[in-house]
Backbone as CSV, one residue per row, in Angstrom:
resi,resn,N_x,N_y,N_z,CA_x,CA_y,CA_z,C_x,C_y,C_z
1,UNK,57.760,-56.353,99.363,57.893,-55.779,100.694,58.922,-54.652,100.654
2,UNK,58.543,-53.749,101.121,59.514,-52.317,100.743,60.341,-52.731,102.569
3,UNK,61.561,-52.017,102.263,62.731,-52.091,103.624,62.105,-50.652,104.542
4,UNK,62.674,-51.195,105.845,62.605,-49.696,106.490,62.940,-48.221,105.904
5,UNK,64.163,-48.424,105.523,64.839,-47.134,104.983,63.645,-46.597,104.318
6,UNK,62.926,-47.428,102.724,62.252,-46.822,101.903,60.958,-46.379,102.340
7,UNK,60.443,-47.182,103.112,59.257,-46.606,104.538,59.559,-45.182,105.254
8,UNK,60.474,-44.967,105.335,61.063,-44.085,106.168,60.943,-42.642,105.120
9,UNK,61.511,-43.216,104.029,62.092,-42.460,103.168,60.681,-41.516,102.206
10,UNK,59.743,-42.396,102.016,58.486,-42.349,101.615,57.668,-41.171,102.772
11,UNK,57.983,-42.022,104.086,57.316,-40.810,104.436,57.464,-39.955,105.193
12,UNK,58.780,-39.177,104.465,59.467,-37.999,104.134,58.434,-36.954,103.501
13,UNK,58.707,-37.914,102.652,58.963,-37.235,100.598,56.874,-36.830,101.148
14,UNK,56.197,-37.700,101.581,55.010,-37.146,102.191,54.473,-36.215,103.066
15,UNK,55.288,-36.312,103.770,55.119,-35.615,104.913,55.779,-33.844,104.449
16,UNK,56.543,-33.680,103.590,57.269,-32.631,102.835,55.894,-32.008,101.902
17,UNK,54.987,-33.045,101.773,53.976,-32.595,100.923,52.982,-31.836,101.183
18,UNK,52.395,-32.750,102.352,51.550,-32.477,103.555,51.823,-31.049,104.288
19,UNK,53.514,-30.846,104.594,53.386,-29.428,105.414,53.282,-28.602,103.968
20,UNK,53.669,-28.357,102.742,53.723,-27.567,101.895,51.966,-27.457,101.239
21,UNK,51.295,-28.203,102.032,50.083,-27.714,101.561,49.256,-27.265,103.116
22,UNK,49.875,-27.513,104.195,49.501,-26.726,105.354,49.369,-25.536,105.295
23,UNK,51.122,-24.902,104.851,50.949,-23.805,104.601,50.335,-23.088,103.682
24,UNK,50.006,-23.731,102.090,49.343,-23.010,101.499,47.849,-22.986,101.889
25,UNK,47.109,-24.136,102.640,45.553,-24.112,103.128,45.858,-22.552,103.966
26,UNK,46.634,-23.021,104.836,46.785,-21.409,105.837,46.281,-20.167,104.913
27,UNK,47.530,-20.129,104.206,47.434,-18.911,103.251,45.812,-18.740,102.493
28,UNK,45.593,-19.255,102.219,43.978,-19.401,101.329,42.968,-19.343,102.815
29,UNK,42.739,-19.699,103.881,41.992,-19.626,104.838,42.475,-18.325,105.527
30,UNK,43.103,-17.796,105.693,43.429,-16.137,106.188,42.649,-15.613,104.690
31,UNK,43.223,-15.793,103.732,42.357,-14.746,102.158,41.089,-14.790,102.659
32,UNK,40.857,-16.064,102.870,39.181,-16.232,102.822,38.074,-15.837,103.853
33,UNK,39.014,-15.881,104.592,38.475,-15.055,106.180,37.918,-16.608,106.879
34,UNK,38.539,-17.340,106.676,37.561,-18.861,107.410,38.475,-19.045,108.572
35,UNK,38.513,-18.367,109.503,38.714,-17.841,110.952,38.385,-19.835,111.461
36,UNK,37.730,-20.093,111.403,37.292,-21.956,111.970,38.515,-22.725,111.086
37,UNK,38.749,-22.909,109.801,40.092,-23.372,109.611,41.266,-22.730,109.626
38,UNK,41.493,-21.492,109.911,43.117,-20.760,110.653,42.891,-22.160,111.366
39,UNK,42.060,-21.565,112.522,42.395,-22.546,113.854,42.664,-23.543,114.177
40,UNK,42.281,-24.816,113.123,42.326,-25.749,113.044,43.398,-26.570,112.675
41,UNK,44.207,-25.678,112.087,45.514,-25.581,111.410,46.612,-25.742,112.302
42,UNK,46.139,-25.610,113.701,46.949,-25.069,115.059,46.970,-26.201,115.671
43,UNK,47.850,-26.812,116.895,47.517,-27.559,117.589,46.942,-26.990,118.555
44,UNK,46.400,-27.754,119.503,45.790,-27.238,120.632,46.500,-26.115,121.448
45,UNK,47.666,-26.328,121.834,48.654,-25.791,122.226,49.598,-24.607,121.162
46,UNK,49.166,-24.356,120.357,49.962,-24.019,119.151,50.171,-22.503,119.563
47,UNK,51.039,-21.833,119.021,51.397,-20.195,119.449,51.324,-19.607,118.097
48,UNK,51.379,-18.464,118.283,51.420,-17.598,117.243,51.999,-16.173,117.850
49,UNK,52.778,-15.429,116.656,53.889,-14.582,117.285,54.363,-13.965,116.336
50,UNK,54.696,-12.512,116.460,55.226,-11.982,115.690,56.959,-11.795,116.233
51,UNK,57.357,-11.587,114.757,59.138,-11.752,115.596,59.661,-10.400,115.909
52,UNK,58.810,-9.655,116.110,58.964,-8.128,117.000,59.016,-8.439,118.227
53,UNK,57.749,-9.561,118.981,57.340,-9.406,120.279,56.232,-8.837,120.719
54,UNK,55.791,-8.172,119.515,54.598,-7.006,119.641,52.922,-8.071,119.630
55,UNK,53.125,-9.609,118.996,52.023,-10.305,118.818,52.516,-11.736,119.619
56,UNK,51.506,-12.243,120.175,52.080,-13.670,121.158,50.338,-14.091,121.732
57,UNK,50.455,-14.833,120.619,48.967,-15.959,121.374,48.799,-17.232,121.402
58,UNK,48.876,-17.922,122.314,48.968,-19.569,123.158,47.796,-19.995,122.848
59,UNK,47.378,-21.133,122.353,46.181,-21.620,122.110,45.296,-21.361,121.180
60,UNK,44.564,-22.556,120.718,43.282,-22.384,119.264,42.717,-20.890,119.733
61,UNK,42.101,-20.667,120.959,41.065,-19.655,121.307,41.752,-18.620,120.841
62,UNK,43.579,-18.371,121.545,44.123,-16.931,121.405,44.074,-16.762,119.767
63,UNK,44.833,-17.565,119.282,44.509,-17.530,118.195,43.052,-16.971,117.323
64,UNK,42.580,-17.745,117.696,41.280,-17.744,116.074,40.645,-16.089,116.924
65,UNK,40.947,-15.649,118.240,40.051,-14.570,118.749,41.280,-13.301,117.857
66,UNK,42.505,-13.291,118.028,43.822,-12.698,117.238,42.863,-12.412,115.512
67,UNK,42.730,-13.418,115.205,42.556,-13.467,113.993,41.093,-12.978,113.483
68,UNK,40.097,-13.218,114.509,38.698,-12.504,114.158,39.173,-10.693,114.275
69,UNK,39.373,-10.719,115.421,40.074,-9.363,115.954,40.700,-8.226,114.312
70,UNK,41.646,-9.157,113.710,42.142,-8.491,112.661,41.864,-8.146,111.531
71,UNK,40.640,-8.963,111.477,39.683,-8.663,110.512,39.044,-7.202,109.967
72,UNK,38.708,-6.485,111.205,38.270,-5.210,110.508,39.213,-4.477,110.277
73,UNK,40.782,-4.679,110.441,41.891,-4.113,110.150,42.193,-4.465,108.968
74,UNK,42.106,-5.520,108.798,42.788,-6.017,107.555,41.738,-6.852,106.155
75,UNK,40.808,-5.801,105.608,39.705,-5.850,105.070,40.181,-7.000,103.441
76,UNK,41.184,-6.946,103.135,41.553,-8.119,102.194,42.667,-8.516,102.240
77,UNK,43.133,-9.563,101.931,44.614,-10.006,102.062,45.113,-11.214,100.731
78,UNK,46.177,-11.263,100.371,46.549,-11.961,99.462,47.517,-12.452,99.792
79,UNK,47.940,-13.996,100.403,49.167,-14.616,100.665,49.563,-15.203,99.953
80,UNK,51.235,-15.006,99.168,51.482,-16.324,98.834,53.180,-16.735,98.997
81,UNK,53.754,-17.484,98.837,54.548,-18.625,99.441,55.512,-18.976,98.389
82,UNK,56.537,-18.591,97.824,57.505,-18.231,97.099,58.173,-20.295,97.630
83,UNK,58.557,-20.084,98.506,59.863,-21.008,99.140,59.713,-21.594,100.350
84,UNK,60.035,-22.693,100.707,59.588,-23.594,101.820,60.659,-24.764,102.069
85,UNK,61.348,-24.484,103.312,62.331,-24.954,103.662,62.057,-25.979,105.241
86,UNK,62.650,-27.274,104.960,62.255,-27.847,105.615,63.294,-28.571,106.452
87,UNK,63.334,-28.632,107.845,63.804,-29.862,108.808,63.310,-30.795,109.366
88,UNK,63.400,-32.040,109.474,62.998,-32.750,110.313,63.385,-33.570,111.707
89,UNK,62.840,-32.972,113.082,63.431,-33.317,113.890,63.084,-34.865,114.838
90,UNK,61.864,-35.436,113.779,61.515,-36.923,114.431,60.607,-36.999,113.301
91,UNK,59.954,-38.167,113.177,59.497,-38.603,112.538,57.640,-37.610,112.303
92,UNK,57.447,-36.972,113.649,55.969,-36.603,113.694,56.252,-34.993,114.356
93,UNK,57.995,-34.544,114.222,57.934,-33.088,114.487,59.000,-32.420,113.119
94,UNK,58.756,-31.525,113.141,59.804,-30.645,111.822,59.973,-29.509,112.476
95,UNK,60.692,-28.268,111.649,60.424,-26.870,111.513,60.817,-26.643,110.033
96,UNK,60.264,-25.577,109.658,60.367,-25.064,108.723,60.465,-23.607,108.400
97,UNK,60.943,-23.054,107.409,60.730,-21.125,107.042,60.366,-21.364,105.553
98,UNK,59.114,-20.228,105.677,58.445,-20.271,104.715,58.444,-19.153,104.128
99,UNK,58.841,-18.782,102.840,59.185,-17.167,102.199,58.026,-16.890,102.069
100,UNK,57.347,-15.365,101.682,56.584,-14.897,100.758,55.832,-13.764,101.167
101,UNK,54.871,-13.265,100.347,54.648,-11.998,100.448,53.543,-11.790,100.599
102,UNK,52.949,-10.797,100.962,51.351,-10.370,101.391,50.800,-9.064,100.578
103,UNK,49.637,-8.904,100.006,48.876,-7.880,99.833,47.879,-7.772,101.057
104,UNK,47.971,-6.519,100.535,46.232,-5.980,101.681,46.143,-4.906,101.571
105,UNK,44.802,-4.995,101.904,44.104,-3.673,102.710,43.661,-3.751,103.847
106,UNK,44.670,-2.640,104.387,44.705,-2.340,105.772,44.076,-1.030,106.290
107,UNK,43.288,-1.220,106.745,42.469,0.367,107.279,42.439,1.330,105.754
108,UNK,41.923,0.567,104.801,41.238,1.720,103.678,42.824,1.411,102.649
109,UNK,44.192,1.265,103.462,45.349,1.760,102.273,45.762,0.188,101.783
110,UNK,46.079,0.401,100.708,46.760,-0.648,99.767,48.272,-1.182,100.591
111,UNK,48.549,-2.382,101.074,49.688,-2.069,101.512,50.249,-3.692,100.937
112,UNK,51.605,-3.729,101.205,52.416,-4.909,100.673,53.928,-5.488,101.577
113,UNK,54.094,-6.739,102.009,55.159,-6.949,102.482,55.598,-8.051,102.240
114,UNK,57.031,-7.951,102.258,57.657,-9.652,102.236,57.989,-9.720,103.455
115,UNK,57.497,-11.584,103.606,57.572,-12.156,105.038,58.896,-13.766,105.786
116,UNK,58.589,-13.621,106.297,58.782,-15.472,106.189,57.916,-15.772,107.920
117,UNK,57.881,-17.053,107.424,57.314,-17.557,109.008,57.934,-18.505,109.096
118,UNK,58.575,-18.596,110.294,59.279,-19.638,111.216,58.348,-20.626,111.360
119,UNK,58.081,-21.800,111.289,57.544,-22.588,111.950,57.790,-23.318,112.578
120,UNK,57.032,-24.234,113.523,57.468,-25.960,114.209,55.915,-26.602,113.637
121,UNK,56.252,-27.453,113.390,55.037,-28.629,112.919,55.152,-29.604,113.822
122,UNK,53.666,-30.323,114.352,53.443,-31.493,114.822,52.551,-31.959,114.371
123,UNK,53.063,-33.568,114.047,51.971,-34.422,113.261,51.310,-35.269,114.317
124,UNK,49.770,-34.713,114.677,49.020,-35.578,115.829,47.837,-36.677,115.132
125,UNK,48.039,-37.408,115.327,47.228,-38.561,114.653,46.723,-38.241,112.963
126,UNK,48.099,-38.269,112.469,48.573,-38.562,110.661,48.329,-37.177,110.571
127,UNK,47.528,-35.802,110.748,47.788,-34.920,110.643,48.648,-33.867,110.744
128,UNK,49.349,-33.205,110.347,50.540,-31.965,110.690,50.000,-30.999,111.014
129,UNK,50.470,-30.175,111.989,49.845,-28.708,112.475,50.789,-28.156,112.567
130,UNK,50.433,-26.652,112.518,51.416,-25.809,113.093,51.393,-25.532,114.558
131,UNK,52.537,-26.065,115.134,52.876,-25.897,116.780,52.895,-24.859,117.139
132,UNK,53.580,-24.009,116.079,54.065,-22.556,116.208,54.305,-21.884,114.775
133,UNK,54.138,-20.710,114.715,54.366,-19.584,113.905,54.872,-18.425,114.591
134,UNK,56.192,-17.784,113.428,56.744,-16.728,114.039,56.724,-15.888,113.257
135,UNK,55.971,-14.691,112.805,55.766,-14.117,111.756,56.979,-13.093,111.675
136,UNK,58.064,-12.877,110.897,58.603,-11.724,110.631,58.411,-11.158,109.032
137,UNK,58.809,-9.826,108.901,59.403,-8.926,108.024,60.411,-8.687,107.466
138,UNK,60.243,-8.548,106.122,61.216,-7.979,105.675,61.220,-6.386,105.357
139,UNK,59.909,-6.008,104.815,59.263,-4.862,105.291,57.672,-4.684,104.946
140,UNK,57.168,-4.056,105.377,55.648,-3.821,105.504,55.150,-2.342,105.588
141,UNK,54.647,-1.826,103.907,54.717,-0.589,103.630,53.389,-0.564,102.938
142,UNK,52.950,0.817,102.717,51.935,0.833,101.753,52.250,0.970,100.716
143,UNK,51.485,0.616,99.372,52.240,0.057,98.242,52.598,1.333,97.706
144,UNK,52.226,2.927,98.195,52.944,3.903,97.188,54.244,4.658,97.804
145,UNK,55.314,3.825,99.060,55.675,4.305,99.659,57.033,2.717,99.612
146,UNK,56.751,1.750,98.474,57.345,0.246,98.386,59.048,0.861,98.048
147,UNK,58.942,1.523,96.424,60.450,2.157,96.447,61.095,3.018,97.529
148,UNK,60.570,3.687,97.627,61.136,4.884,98.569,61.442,3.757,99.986
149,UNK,60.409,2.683,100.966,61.023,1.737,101.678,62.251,0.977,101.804
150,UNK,61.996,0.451,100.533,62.906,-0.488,100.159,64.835,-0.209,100.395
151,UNK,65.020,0.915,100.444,66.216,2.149,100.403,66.794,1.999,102.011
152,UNK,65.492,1.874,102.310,65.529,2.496,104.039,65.814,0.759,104.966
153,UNK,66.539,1.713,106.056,66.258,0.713,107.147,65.447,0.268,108.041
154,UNK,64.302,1.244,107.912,62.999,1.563,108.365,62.206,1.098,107.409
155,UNK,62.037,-0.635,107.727,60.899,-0.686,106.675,59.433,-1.288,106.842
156,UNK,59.304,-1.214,107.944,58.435,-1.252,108.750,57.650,-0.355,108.925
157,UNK,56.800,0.303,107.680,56.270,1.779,107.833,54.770,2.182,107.311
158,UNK,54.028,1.019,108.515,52.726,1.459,108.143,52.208,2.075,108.956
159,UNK,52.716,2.560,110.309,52.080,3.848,111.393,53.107,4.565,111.210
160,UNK,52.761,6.008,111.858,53.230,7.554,111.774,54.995,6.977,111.537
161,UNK,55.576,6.296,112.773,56.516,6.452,113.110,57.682,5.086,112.435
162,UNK,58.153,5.047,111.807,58.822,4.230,110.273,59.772,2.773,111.591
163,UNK,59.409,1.789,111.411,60.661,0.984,112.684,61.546,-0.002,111.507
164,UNK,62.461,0.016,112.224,63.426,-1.177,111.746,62.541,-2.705,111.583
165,UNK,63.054,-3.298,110.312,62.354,-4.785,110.059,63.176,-5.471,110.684
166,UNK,62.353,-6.957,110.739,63.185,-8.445,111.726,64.038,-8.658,110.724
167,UNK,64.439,-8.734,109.074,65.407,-9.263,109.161,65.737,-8.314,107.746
168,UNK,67.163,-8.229,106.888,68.459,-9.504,108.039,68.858,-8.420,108.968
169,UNK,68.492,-7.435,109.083,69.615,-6.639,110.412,69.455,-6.843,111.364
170,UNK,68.507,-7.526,112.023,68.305,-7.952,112.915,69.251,-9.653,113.529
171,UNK,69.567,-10.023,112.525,69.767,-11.268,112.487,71.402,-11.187,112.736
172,UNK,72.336,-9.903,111.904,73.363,-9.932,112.045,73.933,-9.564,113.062
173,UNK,73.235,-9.030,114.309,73.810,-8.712,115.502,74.641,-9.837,116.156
């Protein structure tokens, strides 16, 4: 008979497993374009958001319609997931930040960024979802424009006009 603690403790060490393959299904279902598992990935209620302010959608629908939507923008994509940091705030909620970086093609150009996403997880009947996602930048450039970015405080520079990234300068205010 195992004690509470090791019950407890077990399913941790699981549940640590479970979100670290949430996020990588995520990542592989955006590559793949399977728009029906993004969504599914979500709770009912789940948000999605960029940490500009510039993106904010409530619900499976806003969502998976966000994500069909971006499709002819964003003709390939390559996610992947460096680092994954975890809290737990009850037994069936967490948050987490998740490092890593993106390829794509975006409207015809090659482009590349490092990210992280904020999350909150809820586990609704033994499953984990994402409650929420907060997508920021570190910067988001096209890939022949990565050195010359990287320099800048403006790294946010895939339209005409170059903006400041979410972090860290953003963070040190």
């Amino acid at each position: 008979m195992t004690s509470p603690i090791t019950e407890d403790r077990l399913d941790r060490v699981e549940a640590r497993l479970d979100l670290r393959e949430l996020v990588s299904v995520y990542c592989m279902a955006c590559d793949d374009r399977d728009i029906a598992r993004v969504r599914s990935l979500f709770t009912p209620d789940g948000v999605f958001r960029n940490g500009d302010g510039s993106v904010f959608h409530h619900g499976q629908d806003a969502i998976e319609a966000m994500f069909l939507a971006s499709q002819d923008m964003m003709k390939l994509t390559y996610h992947w997931i460096h680092d994954h940091i975890l809290d737990f705030e009850s037994r069936d909620r967490a948050s987490g930040i998740a490092l890593g970086h993106v390829e794509a093609n975006r409207n015809g150009t090659s482009v590349i960024g490092g990210l992280r996403y904020h999350d909150r997880y809820r586990r609704i009947d033994g499953t984990w979802l994402f409650a929420e996602r907060r997508l920021e930048f570190l910067y988001f450039c096209p890939t022949t424009r990565y050195a010359e970015v990287l320099t800048s405080p403006l790294r946010m520079a895939l339209g005409e006009t170059p903006a400041p990234a979410d972090y860290p300068e953003k963070h040190w205010r």
